[in-house]
MDAnalysis code that builds the backbone (N, CA, C; Angstrom):
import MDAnalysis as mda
import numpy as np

u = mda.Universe.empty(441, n_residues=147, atom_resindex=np.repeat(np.arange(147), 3), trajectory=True)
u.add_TopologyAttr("name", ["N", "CA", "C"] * 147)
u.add_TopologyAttr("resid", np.arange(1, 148))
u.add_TopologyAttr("resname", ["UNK", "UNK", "UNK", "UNK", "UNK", "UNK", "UNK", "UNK", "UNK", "UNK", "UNK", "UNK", "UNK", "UNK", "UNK", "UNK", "UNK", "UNK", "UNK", "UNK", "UNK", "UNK", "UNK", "UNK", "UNK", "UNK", "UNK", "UNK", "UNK", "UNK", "UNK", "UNK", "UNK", "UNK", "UNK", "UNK", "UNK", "UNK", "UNK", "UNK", "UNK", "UNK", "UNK", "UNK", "UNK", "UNK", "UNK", "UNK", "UNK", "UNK", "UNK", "UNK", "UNK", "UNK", "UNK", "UNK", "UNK", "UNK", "UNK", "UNK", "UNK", "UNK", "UNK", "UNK", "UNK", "UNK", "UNK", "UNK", "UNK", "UNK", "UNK", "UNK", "UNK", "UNK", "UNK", "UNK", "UNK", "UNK", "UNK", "UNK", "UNK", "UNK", "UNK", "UNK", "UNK", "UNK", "UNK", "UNK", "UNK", "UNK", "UNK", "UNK", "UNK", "UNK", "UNK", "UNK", "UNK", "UNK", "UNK", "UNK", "UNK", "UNK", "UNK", "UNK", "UNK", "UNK", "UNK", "UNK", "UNK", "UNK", "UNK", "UNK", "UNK", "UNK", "UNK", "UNK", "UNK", "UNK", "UNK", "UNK", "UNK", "UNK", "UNK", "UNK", "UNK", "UNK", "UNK", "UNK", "UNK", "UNK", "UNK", "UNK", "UNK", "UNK", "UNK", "UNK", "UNK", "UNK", "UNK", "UNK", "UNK", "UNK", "UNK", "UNK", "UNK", "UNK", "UNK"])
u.atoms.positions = np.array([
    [100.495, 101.277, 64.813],
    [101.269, 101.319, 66.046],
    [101.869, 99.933, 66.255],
    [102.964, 99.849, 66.266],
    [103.830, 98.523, 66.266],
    [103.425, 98.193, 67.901],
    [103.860, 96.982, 68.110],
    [104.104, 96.502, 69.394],
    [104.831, 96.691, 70.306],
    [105.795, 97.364, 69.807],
    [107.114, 97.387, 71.036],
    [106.222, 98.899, 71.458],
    [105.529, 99.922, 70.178],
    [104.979, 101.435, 71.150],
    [104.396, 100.919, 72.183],
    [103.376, 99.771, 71.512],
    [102.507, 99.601, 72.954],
    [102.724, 99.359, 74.152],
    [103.781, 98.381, 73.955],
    [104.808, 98.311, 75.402],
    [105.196, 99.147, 76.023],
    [105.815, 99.911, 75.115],
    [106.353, 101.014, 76.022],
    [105.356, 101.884, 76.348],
    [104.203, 102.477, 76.152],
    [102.895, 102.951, 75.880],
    [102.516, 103.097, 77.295],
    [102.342, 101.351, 77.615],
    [102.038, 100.767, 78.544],
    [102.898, 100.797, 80.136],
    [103.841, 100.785, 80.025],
    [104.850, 100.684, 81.008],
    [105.206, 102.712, 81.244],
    [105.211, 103.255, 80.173],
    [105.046, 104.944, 80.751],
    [103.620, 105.169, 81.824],
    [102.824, 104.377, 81.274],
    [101.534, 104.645, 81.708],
    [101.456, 103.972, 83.220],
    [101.816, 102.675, 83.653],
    [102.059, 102.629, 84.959],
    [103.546, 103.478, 85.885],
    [104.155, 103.325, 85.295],
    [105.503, 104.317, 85.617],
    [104.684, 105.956, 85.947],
    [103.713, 106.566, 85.662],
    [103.073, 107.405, 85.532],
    [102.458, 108.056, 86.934],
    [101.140, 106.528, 86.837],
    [100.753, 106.145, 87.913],
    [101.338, 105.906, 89.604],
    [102.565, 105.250, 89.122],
    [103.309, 105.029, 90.383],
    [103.892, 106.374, 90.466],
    [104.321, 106.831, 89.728],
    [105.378, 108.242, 90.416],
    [104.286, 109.511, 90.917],
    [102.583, 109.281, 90.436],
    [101.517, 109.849, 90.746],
    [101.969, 109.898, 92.824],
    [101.364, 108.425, 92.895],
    [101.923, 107.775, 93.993],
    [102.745, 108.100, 95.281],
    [103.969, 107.799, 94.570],
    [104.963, 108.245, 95.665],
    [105.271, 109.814, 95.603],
    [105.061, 110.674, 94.554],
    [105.098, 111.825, 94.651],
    [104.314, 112.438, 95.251],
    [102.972, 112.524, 95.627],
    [101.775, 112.825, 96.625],
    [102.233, 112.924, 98.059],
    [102.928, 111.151, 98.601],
    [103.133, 111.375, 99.664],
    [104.391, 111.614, 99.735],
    [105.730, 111.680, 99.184],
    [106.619, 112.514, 99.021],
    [106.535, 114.177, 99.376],
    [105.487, 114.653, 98.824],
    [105.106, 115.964, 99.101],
    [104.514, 116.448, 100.394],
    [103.660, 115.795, 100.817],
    [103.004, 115.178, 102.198],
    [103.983, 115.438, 103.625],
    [104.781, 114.526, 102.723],
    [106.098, 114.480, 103.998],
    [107.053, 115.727, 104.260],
    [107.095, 116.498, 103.125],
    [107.508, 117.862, 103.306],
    [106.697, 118.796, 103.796],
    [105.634, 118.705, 103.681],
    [104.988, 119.538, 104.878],
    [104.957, 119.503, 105.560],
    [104.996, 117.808, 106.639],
    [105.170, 117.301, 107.383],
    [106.371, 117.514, 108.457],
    [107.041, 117.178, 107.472],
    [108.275, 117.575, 107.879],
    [108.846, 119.199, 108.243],
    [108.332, 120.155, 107.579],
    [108.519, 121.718, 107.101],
    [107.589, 121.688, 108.780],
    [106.195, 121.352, 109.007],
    [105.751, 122.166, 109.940],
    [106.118, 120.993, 111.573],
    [106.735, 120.198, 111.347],
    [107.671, 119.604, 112.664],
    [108.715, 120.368, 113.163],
    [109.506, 120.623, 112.006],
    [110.502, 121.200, 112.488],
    [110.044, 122.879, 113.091],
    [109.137, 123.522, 112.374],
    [109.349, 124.703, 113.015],
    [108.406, 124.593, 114.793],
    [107.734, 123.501, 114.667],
    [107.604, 122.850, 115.808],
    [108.738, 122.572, 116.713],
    [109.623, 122.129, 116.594],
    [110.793, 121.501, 117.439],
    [111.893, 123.040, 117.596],
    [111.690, 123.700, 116.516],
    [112.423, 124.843, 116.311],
    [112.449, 126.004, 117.429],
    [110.739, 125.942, 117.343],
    [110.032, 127.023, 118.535],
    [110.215, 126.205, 119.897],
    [110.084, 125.113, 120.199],
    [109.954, 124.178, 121.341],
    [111.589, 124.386, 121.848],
    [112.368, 124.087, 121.005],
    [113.758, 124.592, 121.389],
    [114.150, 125.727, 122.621],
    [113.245, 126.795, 122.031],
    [113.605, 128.071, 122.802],
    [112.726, 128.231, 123.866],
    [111.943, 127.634, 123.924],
    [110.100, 127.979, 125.263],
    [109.521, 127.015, 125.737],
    [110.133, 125.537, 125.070],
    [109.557, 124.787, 125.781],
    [109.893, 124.178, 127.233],
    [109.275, 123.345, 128.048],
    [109.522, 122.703, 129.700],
    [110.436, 121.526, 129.209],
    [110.033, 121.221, 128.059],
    [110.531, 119.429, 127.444],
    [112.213, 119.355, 127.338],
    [112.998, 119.143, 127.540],
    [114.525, 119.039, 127.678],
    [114.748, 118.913, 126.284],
    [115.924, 119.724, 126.484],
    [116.386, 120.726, 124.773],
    [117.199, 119.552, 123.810],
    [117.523, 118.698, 124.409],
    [118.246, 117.315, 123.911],
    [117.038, 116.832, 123.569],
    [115.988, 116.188, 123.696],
    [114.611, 115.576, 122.692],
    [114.053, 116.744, 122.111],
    [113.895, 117.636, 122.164],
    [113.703, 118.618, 121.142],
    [114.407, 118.655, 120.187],
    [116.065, 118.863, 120.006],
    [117.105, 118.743, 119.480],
    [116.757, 117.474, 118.428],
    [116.487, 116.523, 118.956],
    [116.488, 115.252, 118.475],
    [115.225, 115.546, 117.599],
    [114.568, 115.909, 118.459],
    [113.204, 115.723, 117.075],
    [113.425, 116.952, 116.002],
    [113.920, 118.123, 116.440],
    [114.206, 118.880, 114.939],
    [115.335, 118.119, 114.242],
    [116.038, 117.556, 114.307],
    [117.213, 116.900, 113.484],
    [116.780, 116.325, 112.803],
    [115.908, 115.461, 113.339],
    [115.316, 114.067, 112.512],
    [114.239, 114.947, 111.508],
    [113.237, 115.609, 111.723],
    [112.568, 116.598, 111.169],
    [113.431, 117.253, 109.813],
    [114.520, 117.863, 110.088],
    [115.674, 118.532, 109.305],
    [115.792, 117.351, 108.252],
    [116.316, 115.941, 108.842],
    [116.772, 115.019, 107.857],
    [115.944, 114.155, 106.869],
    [114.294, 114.706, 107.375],
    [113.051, 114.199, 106.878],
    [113.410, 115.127, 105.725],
    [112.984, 116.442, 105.595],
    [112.678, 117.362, 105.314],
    [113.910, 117.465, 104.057],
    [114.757, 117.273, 104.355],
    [116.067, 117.888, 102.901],
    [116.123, 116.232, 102.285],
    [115.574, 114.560, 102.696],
    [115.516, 113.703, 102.535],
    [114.804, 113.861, 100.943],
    [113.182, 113.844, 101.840],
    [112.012, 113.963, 100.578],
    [111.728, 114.896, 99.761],
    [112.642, 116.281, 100.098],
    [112.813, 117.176, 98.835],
    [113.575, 116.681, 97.962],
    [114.441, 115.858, 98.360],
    [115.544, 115.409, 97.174],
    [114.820, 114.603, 96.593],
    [113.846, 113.882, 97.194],
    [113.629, 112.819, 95.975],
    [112.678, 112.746, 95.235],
    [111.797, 114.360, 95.776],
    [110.616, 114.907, 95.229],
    [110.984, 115.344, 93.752],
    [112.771, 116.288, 94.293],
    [112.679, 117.448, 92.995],
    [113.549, 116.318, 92.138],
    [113.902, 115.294, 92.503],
    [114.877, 114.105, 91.593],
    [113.473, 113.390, 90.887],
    [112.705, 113.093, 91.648],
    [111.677, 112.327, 90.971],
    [110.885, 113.194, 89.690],
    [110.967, 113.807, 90.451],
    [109.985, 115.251, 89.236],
    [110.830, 115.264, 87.904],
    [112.414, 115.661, 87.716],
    [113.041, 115.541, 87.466],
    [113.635, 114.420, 86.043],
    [113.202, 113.347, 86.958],
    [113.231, 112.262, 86.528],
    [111.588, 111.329, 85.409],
    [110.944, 111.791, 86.016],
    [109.512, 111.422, 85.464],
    [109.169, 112.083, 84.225],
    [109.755, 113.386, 84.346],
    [109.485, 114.323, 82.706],
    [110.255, 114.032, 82.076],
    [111.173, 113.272, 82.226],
    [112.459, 113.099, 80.974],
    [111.021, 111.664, 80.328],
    [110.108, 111.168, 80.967],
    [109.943, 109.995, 80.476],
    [107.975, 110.121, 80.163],
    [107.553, 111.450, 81.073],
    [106.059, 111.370, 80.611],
    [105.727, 112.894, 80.234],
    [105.044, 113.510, 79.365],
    [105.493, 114.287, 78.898],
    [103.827, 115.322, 79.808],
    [104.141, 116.490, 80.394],
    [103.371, 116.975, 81.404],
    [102.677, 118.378, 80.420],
    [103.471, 119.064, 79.461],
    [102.926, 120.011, 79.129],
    [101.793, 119.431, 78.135],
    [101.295, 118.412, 77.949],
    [100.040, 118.452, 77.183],
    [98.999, 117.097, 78.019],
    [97.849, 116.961, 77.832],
    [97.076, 115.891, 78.484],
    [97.198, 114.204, 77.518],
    [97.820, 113.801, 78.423],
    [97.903, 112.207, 77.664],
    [97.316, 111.634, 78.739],
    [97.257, 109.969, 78.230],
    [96.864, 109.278, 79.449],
    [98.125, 108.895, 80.430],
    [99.263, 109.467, 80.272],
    [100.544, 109.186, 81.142],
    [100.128, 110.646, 82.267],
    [100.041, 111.334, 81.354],
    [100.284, 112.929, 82.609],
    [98.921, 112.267, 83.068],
    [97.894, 112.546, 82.724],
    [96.427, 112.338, 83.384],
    [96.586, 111.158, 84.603],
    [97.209, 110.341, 83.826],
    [96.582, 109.342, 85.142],
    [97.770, 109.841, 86.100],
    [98.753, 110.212, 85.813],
    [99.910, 110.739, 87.044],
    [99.295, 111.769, 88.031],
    [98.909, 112.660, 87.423],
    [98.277, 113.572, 88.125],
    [96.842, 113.400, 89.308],
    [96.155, 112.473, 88.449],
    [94.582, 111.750, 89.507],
    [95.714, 111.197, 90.510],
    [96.415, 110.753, 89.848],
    [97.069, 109.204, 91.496],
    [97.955, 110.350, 92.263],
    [98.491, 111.271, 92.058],
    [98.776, 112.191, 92.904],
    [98.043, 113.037, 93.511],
    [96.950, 113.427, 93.173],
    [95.732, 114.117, 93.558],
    [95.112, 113.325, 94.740],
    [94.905, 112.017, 94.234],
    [94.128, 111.176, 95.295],
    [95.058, 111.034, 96.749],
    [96.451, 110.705, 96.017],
    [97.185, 110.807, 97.264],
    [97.502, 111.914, 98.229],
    [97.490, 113.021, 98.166],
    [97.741, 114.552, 98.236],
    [96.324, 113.735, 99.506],
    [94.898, 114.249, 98.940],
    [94.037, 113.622, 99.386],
    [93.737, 112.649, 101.177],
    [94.279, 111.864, 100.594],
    [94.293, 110.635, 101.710],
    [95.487, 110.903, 102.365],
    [96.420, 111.299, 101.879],
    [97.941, 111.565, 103.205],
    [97.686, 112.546, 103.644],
    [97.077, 113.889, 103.171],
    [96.784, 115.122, 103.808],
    [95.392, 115.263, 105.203],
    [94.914, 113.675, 105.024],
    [94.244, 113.793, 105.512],
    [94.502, 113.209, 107.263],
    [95.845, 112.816, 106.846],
    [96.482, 112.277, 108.359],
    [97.430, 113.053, 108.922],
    [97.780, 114.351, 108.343],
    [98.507, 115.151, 108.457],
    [98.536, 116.092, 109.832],
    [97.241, 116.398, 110.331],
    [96.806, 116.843, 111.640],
    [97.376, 115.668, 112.280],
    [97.068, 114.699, 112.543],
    [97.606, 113.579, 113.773],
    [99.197, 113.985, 113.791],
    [99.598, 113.861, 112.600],
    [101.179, 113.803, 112.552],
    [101.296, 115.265, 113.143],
    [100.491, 116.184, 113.287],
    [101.488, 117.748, 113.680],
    [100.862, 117.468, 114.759],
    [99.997, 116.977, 115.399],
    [99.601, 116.822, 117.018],
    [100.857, 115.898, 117.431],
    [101.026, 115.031, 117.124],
    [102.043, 114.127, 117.814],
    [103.141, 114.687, 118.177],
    [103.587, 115.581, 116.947],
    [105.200, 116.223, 117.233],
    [104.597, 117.096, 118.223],
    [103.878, 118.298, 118.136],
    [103.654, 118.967, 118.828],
    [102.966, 118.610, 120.468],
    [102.644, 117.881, 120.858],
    [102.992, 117.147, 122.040],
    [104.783, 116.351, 122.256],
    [105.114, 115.832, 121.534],
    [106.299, 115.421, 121.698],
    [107.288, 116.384, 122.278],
    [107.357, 117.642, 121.919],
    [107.916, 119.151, 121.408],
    [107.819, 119.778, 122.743],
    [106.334, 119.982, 123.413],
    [105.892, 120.531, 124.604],
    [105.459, 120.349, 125.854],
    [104.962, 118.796, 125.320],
    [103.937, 118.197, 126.742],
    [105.052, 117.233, 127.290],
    [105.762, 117.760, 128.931],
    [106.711, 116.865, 129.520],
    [106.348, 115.572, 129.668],
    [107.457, 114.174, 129.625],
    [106.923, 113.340, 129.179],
    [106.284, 111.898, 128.429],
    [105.862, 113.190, 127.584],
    [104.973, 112.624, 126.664],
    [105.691, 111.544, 125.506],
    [106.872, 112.258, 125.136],
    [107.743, 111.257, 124.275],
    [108.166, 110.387, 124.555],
    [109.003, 110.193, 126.055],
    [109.172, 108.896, 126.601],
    [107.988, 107.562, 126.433],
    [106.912, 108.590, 126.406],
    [105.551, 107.332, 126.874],
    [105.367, 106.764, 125.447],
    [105.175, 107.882, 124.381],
    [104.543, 107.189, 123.711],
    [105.524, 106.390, 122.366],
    [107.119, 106.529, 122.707],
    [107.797, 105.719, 122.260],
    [107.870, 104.837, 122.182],
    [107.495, 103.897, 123.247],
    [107.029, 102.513, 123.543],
    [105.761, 101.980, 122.492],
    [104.999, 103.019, 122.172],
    [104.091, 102.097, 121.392],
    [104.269, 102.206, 120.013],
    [103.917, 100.968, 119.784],
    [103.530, 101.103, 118.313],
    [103.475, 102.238, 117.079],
    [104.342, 101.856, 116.188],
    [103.800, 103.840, 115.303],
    [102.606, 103.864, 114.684],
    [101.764, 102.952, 114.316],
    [100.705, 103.066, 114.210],
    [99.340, 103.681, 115.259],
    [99.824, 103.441, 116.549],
    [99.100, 103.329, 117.788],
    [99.694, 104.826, 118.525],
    [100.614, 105.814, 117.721],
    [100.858, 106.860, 118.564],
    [99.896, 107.727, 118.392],
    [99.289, 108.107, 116.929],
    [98.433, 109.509, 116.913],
    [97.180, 109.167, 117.796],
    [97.047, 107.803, 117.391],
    [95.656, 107.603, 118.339],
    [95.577, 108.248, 119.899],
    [97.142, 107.210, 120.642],
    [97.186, 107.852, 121.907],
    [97.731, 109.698, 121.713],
    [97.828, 110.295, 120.976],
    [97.924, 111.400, 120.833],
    [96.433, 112.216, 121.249],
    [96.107, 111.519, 120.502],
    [94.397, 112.268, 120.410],
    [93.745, 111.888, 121.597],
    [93.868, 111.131, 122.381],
    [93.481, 110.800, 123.430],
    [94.325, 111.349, 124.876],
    [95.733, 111.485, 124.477],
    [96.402, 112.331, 125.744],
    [95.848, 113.739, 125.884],
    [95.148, 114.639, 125.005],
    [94.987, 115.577, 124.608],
    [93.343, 116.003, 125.291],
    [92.682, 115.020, 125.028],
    [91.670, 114.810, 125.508],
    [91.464, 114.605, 126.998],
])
């Protein structure tokens, strides 16, 4: 095995890893996104919350949503021209754990994120308030307005 395979060997193999990565929560965000909008969708027609921030939050939802599919099915797309998926190497393998793990840990914040919209969506309000804070600091006060 010459040197330049190993290089390249090497660099598929983190290239692998990383697209593991951002593809996890890429995917994440389409669910995310997929169950906001039909949040904002339904809130549209029944909710108390004024149809202009509803509006606003399915749009943005909409532009999440056709955003990270594109760069899901481009990345996907893009990653097999370069790691090869129908057999087990250490490129697919480790792509797959680092997407697994991520799937994992982003899925696991995924409830906060559909509480937030879904207060945003229904509870009068609520969006004004918790715009002001921090985006780190909203699901928290989410979970606590709720309470």
């Amino acid at each position: 095995m010459g040197r330049h395979h190993r290089m390249t060997s090497i660099l598929i193999f983190i290239v692998a890893i990383f697209w593991g990565l951002v593809a996890g929560q890429f995917l994440i965000q389409i669910i995310a996104s997929t169950i906001g909008l039909l949040i904002f969708l339904f809130a549209l027609a029944f909710s108390r919350v004024s149809r202009k921030l509803n509006l606003i939050g399915f749009s943005a939802m909409f532009a999440q949503l056709i955003l990270f599919s594109f760069l899901f099915a481009g990345g996907n797309w893009l990653s097999a021209c370069v790691i090869n998926y129908a057999q087990p190497t250490a490129a697919s393998t480790a792509s797959v754990g680092a997407f697994l793990m991520t799937m994992l840990y982003c899925g696991s914040r995924l409830p906060g994120r559909c509480l937030l919209n879904r207060l945003c969506a229904w509870q009068p309000g609520f969006f004004e308030t918790q715009r002001d804070l921090a985006t780190q600091d909203r699901v928290a006060f989410a979970r606590n307005f709720r309470a």
